[in-house]
C-alpha positions in Angstrom: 111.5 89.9 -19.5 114.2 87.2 -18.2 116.4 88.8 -20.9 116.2 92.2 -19.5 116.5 91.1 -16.0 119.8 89.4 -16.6 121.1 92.2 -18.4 120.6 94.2 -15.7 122.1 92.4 -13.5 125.2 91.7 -15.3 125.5 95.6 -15.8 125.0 96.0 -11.9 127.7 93.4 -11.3 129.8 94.9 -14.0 130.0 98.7 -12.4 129.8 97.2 -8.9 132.1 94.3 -8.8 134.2 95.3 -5.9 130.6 96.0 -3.9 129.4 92.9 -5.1 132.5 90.8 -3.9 132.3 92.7 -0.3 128.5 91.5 0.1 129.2 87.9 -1.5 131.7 87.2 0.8 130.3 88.3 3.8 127.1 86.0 3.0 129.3 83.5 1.9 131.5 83.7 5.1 128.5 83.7 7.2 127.0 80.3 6.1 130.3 78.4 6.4 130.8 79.6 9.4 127.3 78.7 10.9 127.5 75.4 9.5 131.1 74.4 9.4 132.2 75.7 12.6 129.0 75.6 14.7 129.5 79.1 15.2 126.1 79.9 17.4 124.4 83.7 18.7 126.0 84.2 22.1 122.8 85.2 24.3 124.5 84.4 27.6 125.4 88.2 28.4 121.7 88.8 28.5 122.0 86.8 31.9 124.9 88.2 33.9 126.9 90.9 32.3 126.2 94.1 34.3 125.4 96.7 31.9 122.4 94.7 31.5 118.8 95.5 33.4 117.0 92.6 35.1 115.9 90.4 31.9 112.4 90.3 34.1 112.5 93.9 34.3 113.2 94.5 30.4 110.3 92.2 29.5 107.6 93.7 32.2 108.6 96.6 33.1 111.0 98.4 30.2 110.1 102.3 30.0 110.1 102.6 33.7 113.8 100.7 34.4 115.1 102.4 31.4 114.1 106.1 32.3 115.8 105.0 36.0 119.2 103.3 34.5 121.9 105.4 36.4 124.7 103.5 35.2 124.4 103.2 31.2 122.7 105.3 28.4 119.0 103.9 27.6 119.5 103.0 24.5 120.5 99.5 24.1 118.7 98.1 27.1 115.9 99.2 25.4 116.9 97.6 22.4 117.1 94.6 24.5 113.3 95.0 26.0 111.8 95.6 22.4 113.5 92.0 21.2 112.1 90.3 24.6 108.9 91.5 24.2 108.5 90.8 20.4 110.2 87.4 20.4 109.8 86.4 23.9 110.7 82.4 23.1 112.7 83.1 20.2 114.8 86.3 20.7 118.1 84.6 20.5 117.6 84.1 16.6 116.3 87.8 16.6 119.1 88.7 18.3 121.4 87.0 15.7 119.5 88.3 12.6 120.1 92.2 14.0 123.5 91.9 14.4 124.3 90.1 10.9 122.5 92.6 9.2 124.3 95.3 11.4 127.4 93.5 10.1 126.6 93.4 6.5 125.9 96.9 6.4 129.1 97.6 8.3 131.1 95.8 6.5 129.8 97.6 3.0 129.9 100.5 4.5 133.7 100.5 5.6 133.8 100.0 1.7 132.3 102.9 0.5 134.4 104.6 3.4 137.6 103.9 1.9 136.6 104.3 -2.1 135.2 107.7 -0.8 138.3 108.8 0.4 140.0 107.6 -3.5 141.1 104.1 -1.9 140.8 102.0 -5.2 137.9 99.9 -5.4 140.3 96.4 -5.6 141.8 97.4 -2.7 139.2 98.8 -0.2 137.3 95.5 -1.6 140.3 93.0 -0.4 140.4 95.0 3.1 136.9 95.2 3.2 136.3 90.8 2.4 139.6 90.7 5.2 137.6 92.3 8.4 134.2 90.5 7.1 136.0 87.0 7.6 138.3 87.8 10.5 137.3 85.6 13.3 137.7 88.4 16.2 135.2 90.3 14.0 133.2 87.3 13.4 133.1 86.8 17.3 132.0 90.3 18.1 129.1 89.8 15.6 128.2 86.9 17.5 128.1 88.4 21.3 125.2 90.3 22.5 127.2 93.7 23.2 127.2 96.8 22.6 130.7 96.9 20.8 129.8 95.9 17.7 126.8 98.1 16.8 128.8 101.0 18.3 131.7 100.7 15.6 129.1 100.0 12.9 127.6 103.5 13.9 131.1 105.4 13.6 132.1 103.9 10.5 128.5 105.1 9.1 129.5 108.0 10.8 132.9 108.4 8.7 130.3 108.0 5.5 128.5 111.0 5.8 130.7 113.4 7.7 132.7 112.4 4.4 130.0 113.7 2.2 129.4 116.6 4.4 132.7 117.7 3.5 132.3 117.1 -0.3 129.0 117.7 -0.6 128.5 120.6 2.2 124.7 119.4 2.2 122.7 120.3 5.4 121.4 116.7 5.4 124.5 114.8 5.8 125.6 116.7 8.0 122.3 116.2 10.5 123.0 112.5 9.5 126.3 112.7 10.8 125.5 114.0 14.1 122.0 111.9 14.3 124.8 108.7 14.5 127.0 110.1 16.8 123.8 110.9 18.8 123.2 107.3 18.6 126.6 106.1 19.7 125.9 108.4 22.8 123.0 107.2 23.8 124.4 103.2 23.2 128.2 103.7 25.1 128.7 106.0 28.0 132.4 105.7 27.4 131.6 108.4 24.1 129.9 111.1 26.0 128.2 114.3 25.7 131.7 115.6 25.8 133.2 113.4 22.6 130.4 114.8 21.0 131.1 118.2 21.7 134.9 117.9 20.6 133.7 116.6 17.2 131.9 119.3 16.8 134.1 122.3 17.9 136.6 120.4 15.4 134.2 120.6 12.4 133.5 124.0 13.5 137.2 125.0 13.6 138.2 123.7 10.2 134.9 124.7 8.2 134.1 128.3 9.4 132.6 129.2 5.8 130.2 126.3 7.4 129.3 126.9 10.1 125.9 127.6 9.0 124.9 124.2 7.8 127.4 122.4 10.6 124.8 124.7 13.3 121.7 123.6 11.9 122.7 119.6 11.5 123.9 119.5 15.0 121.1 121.3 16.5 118.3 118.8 17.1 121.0 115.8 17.7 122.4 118.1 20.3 119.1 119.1 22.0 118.6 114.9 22.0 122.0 114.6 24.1 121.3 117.2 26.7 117.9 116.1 27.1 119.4 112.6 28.2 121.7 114.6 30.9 119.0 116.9 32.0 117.4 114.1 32.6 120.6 112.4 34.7 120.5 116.0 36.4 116.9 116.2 37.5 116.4 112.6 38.3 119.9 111.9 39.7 121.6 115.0 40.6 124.7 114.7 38.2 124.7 116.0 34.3 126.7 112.9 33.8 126.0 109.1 32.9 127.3 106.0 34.5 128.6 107.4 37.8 128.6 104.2 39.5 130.7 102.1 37.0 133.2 105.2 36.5 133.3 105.8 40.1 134.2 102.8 41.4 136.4 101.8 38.6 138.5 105.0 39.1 138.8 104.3 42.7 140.6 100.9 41.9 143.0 101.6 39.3 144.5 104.8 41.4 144.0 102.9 44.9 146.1 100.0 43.1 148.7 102.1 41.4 150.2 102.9 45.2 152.2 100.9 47.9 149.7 99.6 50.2 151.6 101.2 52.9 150.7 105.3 51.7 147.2 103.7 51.0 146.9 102.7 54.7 148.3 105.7 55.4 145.9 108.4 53.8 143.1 106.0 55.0 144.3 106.5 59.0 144.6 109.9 58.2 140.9 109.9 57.2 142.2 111.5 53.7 140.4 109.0 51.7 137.3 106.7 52.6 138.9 103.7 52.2 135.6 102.6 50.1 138.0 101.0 47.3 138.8 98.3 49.4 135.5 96.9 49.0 135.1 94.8 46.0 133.4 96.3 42.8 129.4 96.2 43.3 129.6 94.4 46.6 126.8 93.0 48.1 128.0 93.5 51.1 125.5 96.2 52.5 126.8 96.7 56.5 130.2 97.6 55.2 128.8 100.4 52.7 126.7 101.6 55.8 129.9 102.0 58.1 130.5 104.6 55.9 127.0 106.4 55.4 125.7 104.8 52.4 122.7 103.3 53.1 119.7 101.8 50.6 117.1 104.4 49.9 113.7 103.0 49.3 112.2 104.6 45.6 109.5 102.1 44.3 111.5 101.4 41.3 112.5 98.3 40.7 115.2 98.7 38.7 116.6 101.0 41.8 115.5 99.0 44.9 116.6 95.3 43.8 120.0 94.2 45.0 119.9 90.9 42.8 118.8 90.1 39.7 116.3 87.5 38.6 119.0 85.8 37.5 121.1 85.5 41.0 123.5 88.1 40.3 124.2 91.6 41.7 121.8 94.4 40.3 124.4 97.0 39.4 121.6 99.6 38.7 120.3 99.9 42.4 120.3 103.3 43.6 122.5 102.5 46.2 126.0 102.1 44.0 125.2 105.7 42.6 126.1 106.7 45.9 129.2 104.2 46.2 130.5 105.9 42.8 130.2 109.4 44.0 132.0 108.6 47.2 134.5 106.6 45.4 135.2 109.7 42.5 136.4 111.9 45.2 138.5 109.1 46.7 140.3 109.2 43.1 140.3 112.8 42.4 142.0 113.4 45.2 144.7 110.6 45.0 144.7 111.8 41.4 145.9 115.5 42.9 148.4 114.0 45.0 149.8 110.7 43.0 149.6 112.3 39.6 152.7 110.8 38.3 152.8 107.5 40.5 149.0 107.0 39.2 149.8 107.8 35.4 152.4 105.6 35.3 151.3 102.5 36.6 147.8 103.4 34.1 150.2 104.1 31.2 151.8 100.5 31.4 148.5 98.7 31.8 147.2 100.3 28.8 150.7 100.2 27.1 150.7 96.0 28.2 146.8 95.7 26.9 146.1 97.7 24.0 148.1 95.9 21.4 146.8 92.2 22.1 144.2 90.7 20.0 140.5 91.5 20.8 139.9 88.0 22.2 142.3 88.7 24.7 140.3 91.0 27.0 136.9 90.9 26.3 134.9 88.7 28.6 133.6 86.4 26.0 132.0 83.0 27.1 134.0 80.7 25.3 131.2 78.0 23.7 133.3 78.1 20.5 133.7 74.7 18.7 137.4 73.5 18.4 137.4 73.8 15.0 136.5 77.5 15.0 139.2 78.2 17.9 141.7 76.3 15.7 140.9 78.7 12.6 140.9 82.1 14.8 144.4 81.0 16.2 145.4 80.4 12.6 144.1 83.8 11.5 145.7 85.7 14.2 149.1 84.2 13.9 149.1 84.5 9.8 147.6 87.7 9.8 148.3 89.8 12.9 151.5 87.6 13.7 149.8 87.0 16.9 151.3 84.5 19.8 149.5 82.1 21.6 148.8 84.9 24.9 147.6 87.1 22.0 150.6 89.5 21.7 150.5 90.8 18.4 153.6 91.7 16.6 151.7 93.2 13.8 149.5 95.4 15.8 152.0 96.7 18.2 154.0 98.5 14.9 151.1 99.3 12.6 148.8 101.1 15.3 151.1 103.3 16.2 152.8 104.0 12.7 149.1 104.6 11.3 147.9 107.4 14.5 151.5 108.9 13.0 150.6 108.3 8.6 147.3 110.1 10.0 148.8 113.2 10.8 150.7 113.4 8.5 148.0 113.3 6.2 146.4 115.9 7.5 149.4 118.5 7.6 150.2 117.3 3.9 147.8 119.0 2.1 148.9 122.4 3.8 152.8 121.9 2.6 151.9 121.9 -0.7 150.7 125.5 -1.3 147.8 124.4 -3.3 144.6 126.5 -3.7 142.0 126.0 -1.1 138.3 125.7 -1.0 137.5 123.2 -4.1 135.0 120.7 -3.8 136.7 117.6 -4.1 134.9 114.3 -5.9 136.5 111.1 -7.4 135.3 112.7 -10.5 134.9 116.4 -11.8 133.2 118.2 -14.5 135.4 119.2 -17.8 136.4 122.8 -18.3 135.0 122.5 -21.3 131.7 121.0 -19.8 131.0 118.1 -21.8 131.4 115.3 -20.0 133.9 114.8 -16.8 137.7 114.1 -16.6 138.4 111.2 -14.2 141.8 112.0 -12.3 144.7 110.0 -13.4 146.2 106.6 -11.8 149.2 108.8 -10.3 146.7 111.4 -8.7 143.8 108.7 -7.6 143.4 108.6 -4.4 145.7 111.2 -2.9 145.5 114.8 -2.5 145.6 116.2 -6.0 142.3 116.2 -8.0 141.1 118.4 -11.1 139.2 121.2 -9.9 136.0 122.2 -12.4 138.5 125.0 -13.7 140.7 122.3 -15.1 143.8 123.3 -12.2 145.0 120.9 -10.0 144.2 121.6 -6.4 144.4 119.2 -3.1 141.5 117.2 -1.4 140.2 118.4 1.9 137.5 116.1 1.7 139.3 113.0 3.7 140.9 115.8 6.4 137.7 115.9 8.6 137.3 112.6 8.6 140.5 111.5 9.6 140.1 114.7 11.9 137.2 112.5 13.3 138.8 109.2 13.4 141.9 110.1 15.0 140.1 112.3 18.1 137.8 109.1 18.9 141.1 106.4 18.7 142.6 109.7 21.3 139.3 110.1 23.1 139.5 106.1 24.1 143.0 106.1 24.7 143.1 108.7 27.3 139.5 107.2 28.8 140.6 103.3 29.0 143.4 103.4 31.1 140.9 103.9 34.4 138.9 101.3 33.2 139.0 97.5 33.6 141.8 96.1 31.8 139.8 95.3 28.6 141.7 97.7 26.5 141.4 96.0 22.9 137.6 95.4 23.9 137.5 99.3 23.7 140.0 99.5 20.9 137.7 97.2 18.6 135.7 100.1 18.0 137.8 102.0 16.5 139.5 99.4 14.6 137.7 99.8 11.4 138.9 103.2 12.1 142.8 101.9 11.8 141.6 99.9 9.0 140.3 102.9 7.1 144.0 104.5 7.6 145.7 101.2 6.6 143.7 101.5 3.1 144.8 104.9 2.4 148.5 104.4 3.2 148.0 101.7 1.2 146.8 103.5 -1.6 149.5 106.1 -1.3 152.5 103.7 -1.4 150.5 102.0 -4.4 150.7 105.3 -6.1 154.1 106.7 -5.0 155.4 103.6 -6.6 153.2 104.0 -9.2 154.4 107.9 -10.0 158.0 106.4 -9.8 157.7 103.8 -12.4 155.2 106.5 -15.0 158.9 109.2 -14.1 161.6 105.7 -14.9 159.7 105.1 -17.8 159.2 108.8 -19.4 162.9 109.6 -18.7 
């Protein structure tokens, strides 16, 4: 019986060596880490970061406050009140075994992402063991946010829309959307109308489809507008998070002008003037000067102005109304300023986007010196990072990769291949014994052998860089309006730009590869 067992094993480990090394490193990783460094769960968020309800309210009084959250999609909070309720003394280890199994299974999956898409196994494995031990990634993993599940859930994404596209199974495709339903209802910055450009996309280049693409979507979709119906029959907008875009809108365009035109257009009574009170004031009388005024609801979540924990409850009813007055303070400065606004927004993302994640996302630094000393290491060896988080690395790869990605996508249609065969890393024989594995030269790139024995191009990896390159777009445009925590945003998509960096990789392995296999023939 022991035997057998160990045979087995070794054949699992011999046909999955590369999977095996991702998930033995990541474990690996994980115990040093914990016990070497001292790296701990980061539960403080749970006490004073905004998107948060009332910790009181998530443990006594969760489906009410959650149906009445104005400013963030349900889902997490809820995730919260489940994990308070079931582990009410210990929920900070609970916490910390969720999001290390979230990032085992995220780091396997951007695995199987890139062998998917013909990355070779070696290499998606080294990229793969590279993100599970980055520090920055490591950090995420260990801060109760919402950033980290979210660009788990879009890699897993990546997965099945990939299948979908080989496969053109009903299923994968309802997985697909089911995720990005999730991601939806976990970060209002991907909306209803991200979703909805993902799917006119996968509409547009699979007509022959549409179908199967129409019946996967349906239920996930009918999940989304049920959330906004909600939003609209509750709250009076089919929109989420008002409040937060609101008032963050009306400070990055009230900021982006002299103060003397602002003084100006507030005289002239064009705009409220609202911005000039601090985001999520407390400061009630000064709201009332210009008719807002607390409405009285019965709902906790909605009628408390502070939290149990002393800070301001962002969720009270009352900065709904502050967001919608501050939106048309920005649309309209946005009509008139356009190109003063853009500008000033453009440089702040520009300034932002390429520093390291640690940079601009509010961590609470409780690190051990050791562990700061290893993640400045990694940085500066890796991502060629300075000590204010400037990355030379990141500020010419990003960029070069949005660029390798479409080009990818054009490629296929320059090379006057057939169209319409169902891609696979490996394909029956014409003769239809057996299967022909492509060769080295052809791995991985666009040329495959078709069941017909002809050499035809890959669609499969279009849609999904299709998919990955709208969401990097979708966040680029979105951020600049937004606190500047640009690479907080950018982190999740930077599995994303990871997934790209394997498959150029791949390609220059195999241009290189298809040179020397020429040399030596000639």
């Amino acid at each position: 019986m022991m035997d057998k067992a160990w045979k087995t094993a070794r054949e699992v480990l011999k046909n999955n060596f590369s999977l095996c090394l991702v998930i033995f490193v990541f474990f690996a990783s994980r115990i040093i880490y914990f016990f070497y460094f001292g790296v701990r769960f980061d539960c403080i968020p749970l006490s004073y970061f905004w998107q948060f309800i009332d910790p009181e309210l998530l443990k006594n009084n969760l489906l009410q406050s959650v149906y009445y959250l104005h400013s963030q999609p349900p889902l997490f909070n809820l995730f919260l009140g489940i994990v308070l309720k079931l582990f009410p003394k210990n929920y900070s280890a609970a916490f910390c075994l969720v999001y290390m199994a979230i990032g085992a299974m995220f780091c396997v999956t951007l695995f199987m992402v890139m062998t998917e898409l013909g990355v070779r196994p070696p290499l998606s494995a080294g990229l793969a063991c590279l993100f599970a031990v980055n520090p920055l990634v490591v950090d995420h993993e260990n801060w109760l946010f919402y950033e980290y599940p979210t660009a788990a859930l879009l890699t897993a994404a990546a997965l099945f829309l990939h299948r979908f596209s080989v496969n053109k199974k009903t299923s994968d495709c309802f997985i697909f959307f089911l995720i990005l339903t999730l991601v939806v209802y976990i970060r209002g910055l991907l909306s209803l109308y991200w979703f909805l450009s993902i799917l006119m996309l996968l509409l547009a280049f699979n007509l022959g489809q549409w179908k199967n693409i129409v019946k996967g979507c349906a239920f996930p979709l009918i999940l989304i507008l049920a959330l906004y119906l909600k939003q609209y029959v509750v709250f009076g907008t089919f929109s989420i998070s008002d409040a937060q875009i609101g008032q963050n809108l009306a400070i990055s365009t009230t900021s982006s002008l002299p103060k003397k035109t602002l003084n100006a257009l507030i005289a002239q009574n064009k705009i409220s003037g609202l911005s000039r009170t601090d985001i999520f004031s407390l400061d009630f009388p000064r709201y009332a000067s210009y008719g807002i005024h607390r409405k009285k609801t019965n709902v906790p979540v909605l009628d408390e102005t502070q939290k149990s924990t002393g800070i301001v409850n962002t969720h009270s009813l009352i900065y709904l109304d502050v967001g919608r007055r501050d939106l048309k303070d920005a649309a309209y400065l946005l009509k008139r300023y356009p190109v003063i606004v853009l500008r000033k927004r453009i440089k702040k993302l520009v300034k932002n986007y390429f520093l390291t994640t640690d940079q601009c996302a509010p961590y609470v630094e409780n690190r051990s010196p050791r562990w700061k000393t290893w993640r400045n290491i990694y940085k500066r060896f890796f991502l060629g990072a300075t000590a204010n988080g400037k990355s030379a690395f990141l500020t010419a790869v990003l960029p070069f990769l949005l660029i390798y990605g479409f080009f990818s996508l054009f490629r296929p249609f320059t090379t006057g291949a057939p169209r319409g065969d169902v891609p696979s890393r490996f394909h029956p024989s014409p003769t239809g014994g057996g299967i022909i594995k492509p060769s080295p030269a052809v791995y991985g790139r666009p040329g495959f052998i078709t069941a017909n024995g002809i050499k035809g191009v890959s669609h499969s990896p279009g849609m999904v860089i299709i998919f990955m390159i709208t969401t990097i777009f979708f966040l680029i445009v979105s951020t600049p309006f937004l606190m500047s925590e640009q690479t907080r945003y950018r982190f999740m998509v930077d599995p994303f730009y990871l997934i790209l960096f394997g498959l150029f990789l791949n390609d220059a392995g195999n241009m290189l590869a298809g040179r020397r296999s020429t040399q030596l023939s000639s």
